[in-house]
C-alpha positions as CSV (number, residue, x, y, z in Angstrom):
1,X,40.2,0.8,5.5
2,X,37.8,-1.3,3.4
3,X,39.4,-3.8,1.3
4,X,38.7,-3.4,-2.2
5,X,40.1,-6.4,-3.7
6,X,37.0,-8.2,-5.6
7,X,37.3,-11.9,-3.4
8,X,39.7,-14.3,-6.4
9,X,38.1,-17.6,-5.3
10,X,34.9,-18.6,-3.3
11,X,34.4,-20.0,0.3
12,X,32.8,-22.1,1.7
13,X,28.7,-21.4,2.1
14,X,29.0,-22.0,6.1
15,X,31.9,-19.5,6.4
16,X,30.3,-16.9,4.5
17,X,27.1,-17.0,6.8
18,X,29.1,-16.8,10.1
19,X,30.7,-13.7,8.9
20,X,27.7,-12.2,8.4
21,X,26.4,-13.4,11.9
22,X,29.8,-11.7,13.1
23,X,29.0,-8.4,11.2
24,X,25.8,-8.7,13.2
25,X,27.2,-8.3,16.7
26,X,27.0,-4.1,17.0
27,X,23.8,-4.2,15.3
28,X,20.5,-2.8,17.9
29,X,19.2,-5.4,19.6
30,X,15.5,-5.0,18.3
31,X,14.0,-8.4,18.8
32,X,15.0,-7.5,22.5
33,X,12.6,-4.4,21.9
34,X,15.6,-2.4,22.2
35,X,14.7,-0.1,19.3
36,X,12.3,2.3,18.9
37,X,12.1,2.7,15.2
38,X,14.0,0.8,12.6
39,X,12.3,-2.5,12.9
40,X,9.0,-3.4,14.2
41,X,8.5,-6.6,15.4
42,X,4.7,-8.1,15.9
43,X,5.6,-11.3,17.6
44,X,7.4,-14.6,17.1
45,X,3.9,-16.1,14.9
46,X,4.5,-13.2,12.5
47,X,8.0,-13.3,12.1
48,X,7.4,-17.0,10.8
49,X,4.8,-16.4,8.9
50,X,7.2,-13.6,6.7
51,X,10.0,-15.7,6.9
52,X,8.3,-18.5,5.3
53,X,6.8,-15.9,2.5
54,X,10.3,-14.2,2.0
55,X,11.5,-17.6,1.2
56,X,9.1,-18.2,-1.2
57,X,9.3,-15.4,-3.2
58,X,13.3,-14.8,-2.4
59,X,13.7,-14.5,-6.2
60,X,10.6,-14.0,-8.0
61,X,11.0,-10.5,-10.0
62,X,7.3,-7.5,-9.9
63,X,9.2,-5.9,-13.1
64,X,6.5,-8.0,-15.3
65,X,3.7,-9.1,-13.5
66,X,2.9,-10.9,-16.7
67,X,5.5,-13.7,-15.9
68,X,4.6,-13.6,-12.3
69,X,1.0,-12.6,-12.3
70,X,1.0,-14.1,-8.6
71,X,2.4,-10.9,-8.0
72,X,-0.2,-8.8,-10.0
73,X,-2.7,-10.6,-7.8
74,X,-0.8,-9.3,-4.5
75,X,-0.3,-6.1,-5.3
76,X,-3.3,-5.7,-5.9
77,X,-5.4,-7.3,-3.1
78,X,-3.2,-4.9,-0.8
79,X,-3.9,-2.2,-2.2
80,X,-7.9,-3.2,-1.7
81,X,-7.2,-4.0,1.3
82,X,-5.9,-1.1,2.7
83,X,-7.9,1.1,0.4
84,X,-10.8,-0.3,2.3
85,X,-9.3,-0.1,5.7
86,X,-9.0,3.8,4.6
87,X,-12.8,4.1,3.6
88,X,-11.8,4.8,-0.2
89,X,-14.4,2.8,-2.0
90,X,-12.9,3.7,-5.7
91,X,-9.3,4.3,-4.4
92,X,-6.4,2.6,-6.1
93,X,-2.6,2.3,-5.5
94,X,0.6,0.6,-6.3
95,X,3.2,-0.6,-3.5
96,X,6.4,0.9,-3.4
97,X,10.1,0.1,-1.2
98,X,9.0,2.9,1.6
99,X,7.6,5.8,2.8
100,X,10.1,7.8,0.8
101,X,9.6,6.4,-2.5
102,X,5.6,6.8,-1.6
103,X,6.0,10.4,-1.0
104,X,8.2,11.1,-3.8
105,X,5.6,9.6,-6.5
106,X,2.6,11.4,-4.5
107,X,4.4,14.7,-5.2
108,X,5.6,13.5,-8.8
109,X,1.7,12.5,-9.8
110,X,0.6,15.7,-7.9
111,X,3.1,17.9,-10.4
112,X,1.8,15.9,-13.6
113,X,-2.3,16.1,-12.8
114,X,-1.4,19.9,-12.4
115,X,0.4,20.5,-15.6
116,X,-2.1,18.1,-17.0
117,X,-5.4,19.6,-15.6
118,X,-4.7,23.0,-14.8
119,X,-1.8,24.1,-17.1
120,X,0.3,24.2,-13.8
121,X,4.6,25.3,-15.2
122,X,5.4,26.2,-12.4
123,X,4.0,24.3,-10.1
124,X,4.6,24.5,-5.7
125,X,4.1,22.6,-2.3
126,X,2.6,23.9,0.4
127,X,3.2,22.4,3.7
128,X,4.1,22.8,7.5
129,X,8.0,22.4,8.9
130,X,6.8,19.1,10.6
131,X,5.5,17.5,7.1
132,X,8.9,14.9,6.2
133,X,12.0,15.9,4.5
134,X,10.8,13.5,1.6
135,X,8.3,16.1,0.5
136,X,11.4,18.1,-0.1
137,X,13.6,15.5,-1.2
138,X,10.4,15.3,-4.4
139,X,10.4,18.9,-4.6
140,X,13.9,18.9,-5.6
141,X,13.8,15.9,-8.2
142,X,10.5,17.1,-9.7
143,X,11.3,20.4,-9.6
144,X,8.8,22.1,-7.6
145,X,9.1,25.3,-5.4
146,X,8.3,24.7,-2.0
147,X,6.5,27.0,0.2
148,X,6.8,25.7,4.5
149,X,5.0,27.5,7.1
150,X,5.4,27.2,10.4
151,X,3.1,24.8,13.3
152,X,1.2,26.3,15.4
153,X,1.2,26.6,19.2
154,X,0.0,23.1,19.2
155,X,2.4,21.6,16.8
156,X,-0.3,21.0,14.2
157,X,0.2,22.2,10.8
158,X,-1.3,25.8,10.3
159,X,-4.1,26.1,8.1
160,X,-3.8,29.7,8.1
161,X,-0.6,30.1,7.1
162,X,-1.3,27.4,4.7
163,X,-4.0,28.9,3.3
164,X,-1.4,32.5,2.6
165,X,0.6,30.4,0.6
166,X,-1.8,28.6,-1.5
167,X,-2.7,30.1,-5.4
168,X,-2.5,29.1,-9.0
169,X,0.6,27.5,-8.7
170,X,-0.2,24.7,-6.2
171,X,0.3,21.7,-7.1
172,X,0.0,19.2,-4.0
173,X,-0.8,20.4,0.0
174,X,0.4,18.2,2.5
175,X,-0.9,16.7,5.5
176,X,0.0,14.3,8.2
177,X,-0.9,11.7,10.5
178,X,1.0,11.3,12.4
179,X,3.5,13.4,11.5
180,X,7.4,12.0,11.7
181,X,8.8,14.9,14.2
182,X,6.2,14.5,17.1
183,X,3.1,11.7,16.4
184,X,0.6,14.3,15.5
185,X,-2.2,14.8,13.7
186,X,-2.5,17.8,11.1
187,X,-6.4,19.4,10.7
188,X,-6.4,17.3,7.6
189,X,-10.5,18.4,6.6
190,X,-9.5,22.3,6.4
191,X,-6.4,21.4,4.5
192,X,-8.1,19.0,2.4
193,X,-10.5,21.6,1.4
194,X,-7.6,24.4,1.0
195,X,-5.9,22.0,-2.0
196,X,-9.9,21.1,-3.5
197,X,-10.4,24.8,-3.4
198,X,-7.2,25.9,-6.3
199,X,-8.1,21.5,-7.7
200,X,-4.4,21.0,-6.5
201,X,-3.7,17.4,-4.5
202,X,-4.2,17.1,-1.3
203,X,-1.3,14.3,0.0
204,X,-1.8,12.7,3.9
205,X,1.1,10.8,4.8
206,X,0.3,8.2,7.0
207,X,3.6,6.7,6.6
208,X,3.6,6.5,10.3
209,X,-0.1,6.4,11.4
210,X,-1.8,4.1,9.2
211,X,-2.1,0.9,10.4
212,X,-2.1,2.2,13.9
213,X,-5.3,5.3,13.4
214,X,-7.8,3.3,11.7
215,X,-7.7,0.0,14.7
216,X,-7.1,2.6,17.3
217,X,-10.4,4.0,16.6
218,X,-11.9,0.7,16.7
219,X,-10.3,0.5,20.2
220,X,-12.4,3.6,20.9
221,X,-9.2,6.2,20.5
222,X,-10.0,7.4,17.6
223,X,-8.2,10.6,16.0
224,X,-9.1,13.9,14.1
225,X,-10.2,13.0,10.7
226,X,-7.8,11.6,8.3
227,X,-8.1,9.5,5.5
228,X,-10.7,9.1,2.0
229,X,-13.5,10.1,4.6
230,X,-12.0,13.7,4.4
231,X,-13.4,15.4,0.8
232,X,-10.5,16.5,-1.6
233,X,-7.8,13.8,-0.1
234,X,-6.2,12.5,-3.3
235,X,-4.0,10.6,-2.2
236,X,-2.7,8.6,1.1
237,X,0.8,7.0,1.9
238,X,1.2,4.2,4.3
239,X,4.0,1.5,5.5
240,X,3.3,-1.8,5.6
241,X,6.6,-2.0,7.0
242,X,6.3,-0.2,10.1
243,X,3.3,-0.8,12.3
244,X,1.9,-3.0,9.7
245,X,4.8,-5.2,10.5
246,X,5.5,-6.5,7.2
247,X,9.8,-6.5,6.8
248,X,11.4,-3.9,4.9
249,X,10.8,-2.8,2.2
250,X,6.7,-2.5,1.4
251,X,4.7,0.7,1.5
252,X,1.4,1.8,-0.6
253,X,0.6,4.6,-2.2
254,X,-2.8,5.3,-3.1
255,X,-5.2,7.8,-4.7
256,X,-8.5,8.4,-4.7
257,X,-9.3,7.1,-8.0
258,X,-8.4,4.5,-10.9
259,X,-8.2,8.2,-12.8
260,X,-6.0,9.8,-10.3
261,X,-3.9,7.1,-9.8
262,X,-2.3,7.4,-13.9
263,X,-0.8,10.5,-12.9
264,X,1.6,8.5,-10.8
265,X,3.2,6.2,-13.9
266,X,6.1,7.0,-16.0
267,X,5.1,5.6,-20.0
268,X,7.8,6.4,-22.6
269,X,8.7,4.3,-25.9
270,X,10.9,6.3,-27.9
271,X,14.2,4.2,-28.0
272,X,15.2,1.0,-29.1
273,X,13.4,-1.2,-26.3
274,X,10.1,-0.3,-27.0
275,X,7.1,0.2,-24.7
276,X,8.8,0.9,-20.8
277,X,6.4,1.6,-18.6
278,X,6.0,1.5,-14.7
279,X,4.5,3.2,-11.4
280,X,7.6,3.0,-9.4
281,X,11.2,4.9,-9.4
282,X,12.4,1.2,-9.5
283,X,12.4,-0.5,-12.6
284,X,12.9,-4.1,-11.2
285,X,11.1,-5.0,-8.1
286,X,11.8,-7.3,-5.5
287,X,8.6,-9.6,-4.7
288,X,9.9,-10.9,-1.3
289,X,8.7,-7.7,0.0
290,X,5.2,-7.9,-1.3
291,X,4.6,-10.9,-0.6
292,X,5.9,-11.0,2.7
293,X,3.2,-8.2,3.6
294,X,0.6,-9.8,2.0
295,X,1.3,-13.0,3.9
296,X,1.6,-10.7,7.0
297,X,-1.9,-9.0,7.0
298,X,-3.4,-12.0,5.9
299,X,-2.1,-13.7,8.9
300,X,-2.8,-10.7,11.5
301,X,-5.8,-9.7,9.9
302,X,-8.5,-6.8,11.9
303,X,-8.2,-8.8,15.5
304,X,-4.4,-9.5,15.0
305,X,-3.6,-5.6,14.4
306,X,-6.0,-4.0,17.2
307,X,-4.4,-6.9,19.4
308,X,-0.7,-5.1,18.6
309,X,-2.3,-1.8,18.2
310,X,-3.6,-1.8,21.9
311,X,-0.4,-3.8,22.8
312,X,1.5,-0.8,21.2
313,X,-0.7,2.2,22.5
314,X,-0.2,0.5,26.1
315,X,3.6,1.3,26.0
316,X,3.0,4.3,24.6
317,X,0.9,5.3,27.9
318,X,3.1,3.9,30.0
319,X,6.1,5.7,28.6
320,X,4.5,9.1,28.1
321,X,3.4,8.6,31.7
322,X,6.4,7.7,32.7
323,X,8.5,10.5,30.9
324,X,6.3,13.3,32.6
325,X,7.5,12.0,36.3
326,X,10.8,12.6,35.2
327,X,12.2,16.1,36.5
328,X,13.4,17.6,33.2
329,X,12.4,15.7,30.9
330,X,9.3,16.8,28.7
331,X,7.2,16.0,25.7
332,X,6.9,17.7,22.8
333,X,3.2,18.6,21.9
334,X,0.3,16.4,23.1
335,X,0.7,12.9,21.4
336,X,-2.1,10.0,21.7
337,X,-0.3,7.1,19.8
338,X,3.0,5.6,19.3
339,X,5.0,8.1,18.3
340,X,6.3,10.5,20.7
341,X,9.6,12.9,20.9
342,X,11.5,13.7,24.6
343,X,13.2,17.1,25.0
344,X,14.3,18.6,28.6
345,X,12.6,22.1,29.9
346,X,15.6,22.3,32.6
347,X,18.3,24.2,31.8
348,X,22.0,23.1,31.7
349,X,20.5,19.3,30.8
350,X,21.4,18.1,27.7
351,X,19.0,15.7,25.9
352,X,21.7,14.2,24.1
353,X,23.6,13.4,26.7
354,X,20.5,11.7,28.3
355,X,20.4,9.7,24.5
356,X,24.5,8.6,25.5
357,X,23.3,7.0,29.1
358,X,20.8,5.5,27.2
359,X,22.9,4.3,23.8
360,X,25.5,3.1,26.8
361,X,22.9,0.9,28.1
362,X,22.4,-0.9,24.9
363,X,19.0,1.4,23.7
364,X,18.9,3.0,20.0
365,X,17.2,6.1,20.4
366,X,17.0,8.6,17.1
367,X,17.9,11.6,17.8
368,X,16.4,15.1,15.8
369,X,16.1,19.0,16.3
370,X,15.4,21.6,16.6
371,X,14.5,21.5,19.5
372,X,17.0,18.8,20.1
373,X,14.9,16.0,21.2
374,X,14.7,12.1,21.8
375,X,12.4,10.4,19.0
376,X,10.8,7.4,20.0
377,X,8.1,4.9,17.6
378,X,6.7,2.9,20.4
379,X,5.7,-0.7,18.9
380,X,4.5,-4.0,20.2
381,X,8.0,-5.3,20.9
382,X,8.9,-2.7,23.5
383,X,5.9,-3.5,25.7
384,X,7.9,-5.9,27.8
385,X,10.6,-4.2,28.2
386,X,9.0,-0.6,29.7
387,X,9.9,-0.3,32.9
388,X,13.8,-1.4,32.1
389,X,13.5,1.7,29.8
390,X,12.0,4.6,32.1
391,X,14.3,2.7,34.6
392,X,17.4,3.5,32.4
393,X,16.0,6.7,31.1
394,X,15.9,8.0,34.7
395,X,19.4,6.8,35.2
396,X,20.5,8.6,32.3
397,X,18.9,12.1,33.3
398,X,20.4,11.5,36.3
399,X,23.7,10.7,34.9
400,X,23.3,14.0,32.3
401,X,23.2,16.6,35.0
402,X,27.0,18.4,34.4
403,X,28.0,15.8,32.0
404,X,29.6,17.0,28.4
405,X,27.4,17.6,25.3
406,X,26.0,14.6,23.9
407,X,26.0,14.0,20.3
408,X,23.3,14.7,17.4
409,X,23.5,11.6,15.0
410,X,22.5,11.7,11.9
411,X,19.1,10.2,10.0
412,X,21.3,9.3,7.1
413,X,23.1,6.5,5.1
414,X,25.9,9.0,4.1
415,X,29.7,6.9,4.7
């Protein structure tokens, strides 16, 4: 049981950091490229480079870019930058902690330009079962309904279905690339149009995809259409955290427009404090973050990322390829990039149990259903270590066959 004495006297500095290096020791091993998800590392260069930035700006504070305009400046030269990267020549954004907090203000700015353009009380998201649970995680705080429909065959959102669901009411249809669940890409043009066609918002998350889509088709891989390019996106989500390799916690949400983009901010100055005003669920904001990323990109800039893109996209092969000569073990869809989930097509083998061997073998694997399934976000640091991987996977089927039901996990920070 935790102790829950508040410490009476201080300790030495050095003693307090080795504990922490001792609360370390069961952490995953991801600079080993152990991980597949959680952290993304893009190399020993750019580790230093955000190290050296998260030093600098360990305690400079983005609640009031007034007193720390270098911030201001940052924020927004990212959100240029990627607001180029995503071919929106008037777009504009604000950075946020995550891909959640992203997708939560998308859906809260979608729910106010409704009520604020269209009259919208009662206002509804339509999406597919594969979009993330953030969108429904927004629904519930903003208090909009939320109408799902099932993928298709393919795995793809169904514009179809979509398209049944969508009326007066909408408020925001989603799209993704990729999407969480299986590293695909929704038909984002047809749904783009479905959300222009009631003037609702049209949200892609490319919490996931988007800073691997855009230099994977300058490696000549390119995807279905997805970003500003697409007529009636409004606005995009993206982690600068994942595959942009920026550390936690740095995303960017962006709309189409400087217009489009007040919808996201909260204003209010009826109390005793006067004028409070911010884009972000966060009142105070750390700057590390920010400037971290910025320092990042700057660093990688387009050569560095299509370097770690085709770096990451290699492993990806490899590992798909790999998974396929595996008896029992299939994937799920058709994915082309990094992310990619594992089930099993032979009876009486337990995926799970596979995700034990593996876990046993000192691999962190997430773990999601239905069906159940082994999620993997392939990134430059698990090139080297491949064929240890399939090697261990194979292992694991192996060892599977008749064992006991492995367990699900939880995606959660629930104690």
């Amino acid at each position: 049981m935790t102790d829950r004495s508040f410490p009476a006297t201080g300790r030495p500095a050095a003693d307090v950091l080795a504990d922490l290096v001792g609360k370390q020791a069961r952490d995953a091993r991801w600079a080993e490229g152990r991980t597949f998800g959680l952290v993304f590392d893009g190399g020993d260069e750019v580790r230093a480079v955000a190290d050296e930035a998260a030093r600098l700006y360990l305690h400079e504070s983005a609640l009031n870019t007034q007193a720390f305009p270098s911030l201001g400046a940052i924020q927004s030269e990212l959100c240029g930058w990627v607001s180029g990267l995503f071919h929106g020549p008037e777009a504009a954004g604000f950075l946020t902690s995550g891909g959640t907090e992203s997708i939560l203000l998308a859906v809260k700015a979608a729910r106010e330009r409704a009520l604020d353009e269209r009259g919208v009380t009662r206002p509804e998201v339509v999406l597919a079962n594969s979009a993330h649970a953030a969108f429904h995680k927004g629904a519930h705080l903003f208090g909009l309904a939320v109408r799902s429909v099932p993928v298709t065959d393919d795995l793809t959102a169904d514009v179809d279905a979509m398209a049944a669901e969508v009326g007066p009411n909408t408020a925001l249809v989603v799209a993704s690339a990729v999407d969480y669940p299986t590293g695909l890409v929704d038909p984002v043009p047809e749904i783009a149009a479905l959300a222009a066609s009631v003037g609702a918002s049209c949200h892609v998350d490319a919490c996931m995809g988007g800073f691997v889509l855009p230099f994977a088709e300058m490696e000549g891989r390119a995807a279905p259409a997805w970003d500003f390019r697409s007529e009636g996106v409004t606005t995009i989500s993206a982690d600068i955290h994942k595959l942009g390799y920026a550390p936690k916690g740095v995303s960017v949400l962006l709309h189409a427009s400087r217009e489009l983009r007040r919808h996201q901010t909260f204003v209010f100055d009826d109390w005793l404090g006067g004028l409070y005003a911010t884009p972000n669920l966060q009142g105070t904001r750390a700057g590390l973050p920010m400037a971290a990323a910025w320092a990042v990109i700057s660093h990688l800039g387009t050569d560095g990322y299509r370097h770690l893109v085709r770096a990451t996209l290699d492993a990806a092969d490899r590992i798909r390829d790999g998974v396929r000569a595996i008896d029992g073990l299939v994937l799920r869809g058709d994915p082309a990039h990094q992310v990619l989930a594992i089930t099993s097509d032979e009876p009486g083998l337990d995926v799970f149990a596979v995700g034990d061997g593996l876990a046993a073998r000192g691999w962190y694997i997430d773990r999601q259903y239905p069906p159940d399934s082994l999620h993997l976000t392939v990134s430059n640091g698990n090139l080297p270590v491949v064929d240890e991987f399939l090697g261990d996977l194979a292992a694991s089927v192996l060892e599977a066959r008749g064992a006991a039901p492995g367990g699900s996990g939880q995606y959660a920070t629930i104690d």
